[in-house]
Backbone as CSV, one residue per row, in Angstrom:
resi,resn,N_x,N_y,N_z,CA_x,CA_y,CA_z,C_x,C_y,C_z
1,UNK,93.248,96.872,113.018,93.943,98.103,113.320,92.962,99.088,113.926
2,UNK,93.535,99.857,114.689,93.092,101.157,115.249,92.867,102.247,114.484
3,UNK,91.341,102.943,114.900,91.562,103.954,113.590,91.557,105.068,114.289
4,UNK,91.677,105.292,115.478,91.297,106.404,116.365,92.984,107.480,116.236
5,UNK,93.882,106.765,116.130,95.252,107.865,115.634,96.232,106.861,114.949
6,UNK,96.496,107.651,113.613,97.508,106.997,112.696,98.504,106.941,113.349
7,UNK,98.969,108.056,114.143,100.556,108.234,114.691,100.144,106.787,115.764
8,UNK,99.650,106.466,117.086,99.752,105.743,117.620,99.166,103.993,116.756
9,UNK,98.956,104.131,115.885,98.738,102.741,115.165,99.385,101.683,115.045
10,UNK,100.804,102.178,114.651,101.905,100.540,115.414,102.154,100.345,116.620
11,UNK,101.994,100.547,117.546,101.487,100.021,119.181,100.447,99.216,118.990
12,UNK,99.497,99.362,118.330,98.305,97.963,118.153,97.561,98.272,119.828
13,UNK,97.770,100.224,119.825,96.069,100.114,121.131,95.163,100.390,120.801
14,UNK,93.878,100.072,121.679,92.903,100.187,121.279,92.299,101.791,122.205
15,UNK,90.994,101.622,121.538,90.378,103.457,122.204,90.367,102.444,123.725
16,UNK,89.869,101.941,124.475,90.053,101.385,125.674,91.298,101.438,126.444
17,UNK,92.334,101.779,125.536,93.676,101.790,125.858,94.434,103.128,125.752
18,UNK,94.038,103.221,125.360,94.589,105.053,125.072,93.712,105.617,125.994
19,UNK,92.218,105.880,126.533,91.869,106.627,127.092,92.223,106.389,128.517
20,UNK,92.887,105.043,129.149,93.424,104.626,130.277,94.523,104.917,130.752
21,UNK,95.329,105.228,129.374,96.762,106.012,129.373,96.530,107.541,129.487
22,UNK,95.791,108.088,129.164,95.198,109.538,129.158,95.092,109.795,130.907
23,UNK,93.914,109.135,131.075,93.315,108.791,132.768,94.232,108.647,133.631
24,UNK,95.612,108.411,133.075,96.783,107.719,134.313,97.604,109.254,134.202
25,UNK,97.722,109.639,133.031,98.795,110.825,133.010,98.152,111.963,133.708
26,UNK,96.582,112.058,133.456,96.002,113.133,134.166,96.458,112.600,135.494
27,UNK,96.204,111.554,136.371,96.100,111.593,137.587,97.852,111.780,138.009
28,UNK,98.743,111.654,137.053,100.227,111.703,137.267,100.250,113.097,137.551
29,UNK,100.175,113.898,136.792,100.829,115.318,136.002,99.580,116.142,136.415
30,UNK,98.649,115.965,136.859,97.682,116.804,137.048,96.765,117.463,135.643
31,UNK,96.031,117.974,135.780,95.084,119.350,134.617,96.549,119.710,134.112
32,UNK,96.797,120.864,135.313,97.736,122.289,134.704,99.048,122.083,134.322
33,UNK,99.628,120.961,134.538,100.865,120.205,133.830,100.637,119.559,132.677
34,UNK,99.937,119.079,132.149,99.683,118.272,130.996,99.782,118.843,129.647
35,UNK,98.762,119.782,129.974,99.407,121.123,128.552,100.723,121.282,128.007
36,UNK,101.262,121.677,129.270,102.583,122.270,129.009,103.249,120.577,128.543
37,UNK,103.283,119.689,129.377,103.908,118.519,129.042,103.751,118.101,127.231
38,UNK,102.259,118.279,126.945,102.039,118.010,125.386,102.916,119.249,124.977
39,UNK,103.059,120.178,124.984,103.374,121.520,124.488,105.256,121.259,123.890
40,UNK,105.792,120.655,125.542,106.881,120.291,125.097,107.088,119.212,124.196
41,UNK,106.363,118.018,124.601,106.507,116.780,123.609,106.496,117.165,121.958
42,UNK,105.751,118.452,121.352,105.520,118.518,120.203,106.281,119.222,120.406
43,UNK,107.161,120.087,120.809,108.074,121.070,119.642,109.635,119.881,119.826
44,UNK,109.207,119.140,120.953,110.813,117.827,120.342,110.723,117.202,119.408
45,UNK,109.286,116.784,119.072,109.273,116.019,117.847,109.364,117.188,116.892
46,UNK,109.012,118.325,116.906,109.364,119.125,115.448,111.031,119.156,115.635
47,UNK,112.302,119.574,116.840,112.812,119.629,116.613,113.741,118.343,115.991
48,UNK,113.086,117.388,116.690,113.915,116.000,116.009,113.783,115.849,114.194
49,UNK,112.330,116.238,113.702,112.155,115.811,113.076,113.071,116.950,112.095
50,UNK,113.180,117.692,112.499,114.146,118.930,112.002,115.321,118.395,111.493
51,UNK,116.033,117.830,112.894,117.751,117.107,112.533,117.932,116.449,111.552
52,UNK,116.050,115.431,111.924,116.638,114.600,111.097,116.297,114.585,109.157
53,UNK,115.704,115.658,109.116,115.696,116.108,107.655,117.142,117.120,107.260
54,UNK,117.453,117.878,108.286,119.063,118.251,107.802,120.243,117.060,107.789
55,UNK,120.191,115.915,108.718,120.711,114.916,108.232,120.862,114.145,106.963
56,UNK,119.960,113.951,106.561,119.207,113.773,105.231,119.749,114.388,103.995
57,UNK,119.351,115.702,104.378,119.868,116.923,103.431,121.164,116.951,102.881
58,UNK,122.070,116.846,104.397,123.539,116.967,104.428,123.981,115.057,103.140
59,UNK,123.701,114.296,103.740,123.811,113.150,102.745,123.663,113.150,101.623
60,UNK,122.804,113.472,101.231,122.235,113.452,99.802,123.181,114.549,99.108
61,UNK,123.432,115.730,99.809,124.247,117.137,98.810,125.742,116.225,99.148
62,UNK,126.109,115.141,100.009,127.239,114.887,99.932,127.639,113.999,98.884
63,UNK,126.444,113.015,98.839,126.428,112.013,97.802,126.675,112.658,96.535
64,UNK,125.903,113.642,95.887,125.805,114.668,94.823,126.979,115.222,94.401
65,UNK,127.686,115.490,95.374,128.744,115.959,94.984,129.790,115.159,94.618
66,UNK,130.099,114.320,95.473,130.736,113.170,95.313,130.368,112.737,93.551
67,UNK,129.250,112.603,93.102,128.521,112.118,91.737,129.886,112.874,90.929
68,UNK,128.857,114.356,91.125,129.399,115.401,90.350,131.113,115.370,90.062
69,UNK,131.608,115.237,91.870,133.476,115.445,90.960,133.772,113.826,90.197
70,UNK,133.200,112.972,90.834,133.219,111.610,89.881,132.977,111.885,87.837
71,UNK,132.358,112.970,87.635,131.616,112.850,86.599,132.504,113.915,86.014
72,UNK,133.359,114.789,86.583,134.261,115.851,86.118,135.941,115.201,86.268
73,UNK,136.111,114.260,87.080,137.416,113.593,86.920,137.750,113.316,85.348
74,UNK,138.805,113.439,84.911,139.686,113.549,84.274,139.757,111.912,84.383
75,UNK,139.245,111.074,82.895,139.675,109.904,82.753,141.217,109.443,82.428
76,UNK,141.661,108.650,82.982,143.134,107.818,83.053,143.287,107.699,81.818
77,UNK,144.500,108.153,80.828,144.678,107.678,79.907,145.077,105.795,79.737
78,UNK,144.319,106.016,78.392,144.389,104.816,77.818,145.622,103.981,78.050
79,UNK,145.748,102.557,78.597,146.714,101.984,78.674,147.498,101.696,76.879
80,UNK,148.355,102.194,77.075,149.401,101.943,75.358,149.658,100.640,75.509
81,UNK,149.825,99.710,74.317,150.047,98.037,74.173,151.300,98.355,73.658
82,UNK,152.413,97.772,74.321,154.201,97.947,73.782,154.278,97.739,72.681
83,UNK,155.244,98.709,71.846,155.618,98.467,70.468,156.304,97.352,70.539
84,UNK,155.696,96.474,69.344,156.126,95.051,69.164,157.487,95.902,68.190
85,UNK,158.361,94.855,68.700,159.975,95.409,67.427,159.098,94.986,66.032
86,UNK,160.133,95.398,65.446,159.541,95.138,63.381,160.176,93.910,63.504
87,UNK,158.971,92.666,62.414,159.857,91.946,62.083,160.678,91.774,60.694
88,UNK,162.305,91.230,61.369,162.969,91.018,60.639,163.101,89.459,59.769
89,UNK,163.232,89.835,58.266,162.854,88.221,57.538,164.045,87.487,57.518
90,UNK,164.223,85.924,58.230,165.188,85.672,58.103,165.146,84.912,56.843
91,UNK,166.590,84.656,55.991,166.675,83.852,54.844,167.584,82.693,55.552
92,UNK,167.243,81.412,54.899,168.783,80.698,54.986,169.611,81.186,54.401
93,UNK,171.226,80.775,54.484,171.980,81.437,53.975,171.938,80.674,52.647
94,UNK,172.516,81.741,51.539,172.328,80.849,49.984,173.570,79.985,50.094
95,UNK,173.358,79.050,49.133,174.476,77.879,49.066,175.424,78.414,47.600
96,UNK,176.798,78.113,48.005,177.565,78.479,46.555,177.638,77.769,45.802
């Protein structure tokens, strides 16, 4: 592994490789564009990373709640087992 940036570490480049990518964007974008280009790149990643912690947020207080009226529902009464009739004793009939 690369130890030169954690953030770029799963790409698997090396400093030979990153400073070639550096070397290409300067000669793309110039000096006086590049700033601004990093400038924007970081406030998208703050804003992404924004969404995606209110995404997050929003789930979890939905899940929660969901818990919560689960946990305040009003359990189903008990199923009743039918009254069995009484039993009646039969006799044979007596003999005269």
């Amino acid at each position: 592994m690369n130890s030169f940036s954690p953030a770029l570490a799963f790409l698997n480049l090396g400093s030979g490789d990153i400073v070639l990518i550096m070397f290409l964007c300067l000669l793309m974008f110039g000096s006086k564009k590049l700033p601004e280009l990093a400038k924007a790149f970081g406030q998208s990643m703050r804003e992404f990373k924004k969404a995606a912690n209110e995404v997050e947020d929003n789930f979890r207080t939905a899940v929660q709640e969901d818990d919560r009226k689960k946990a305040q529902a009003p359990l189903p009464p008990a199923p009743v087992a039918p009254a069995q009739p009484p039993v009646q004793e039969t006799r044979p009939p007596e003999k005269l």
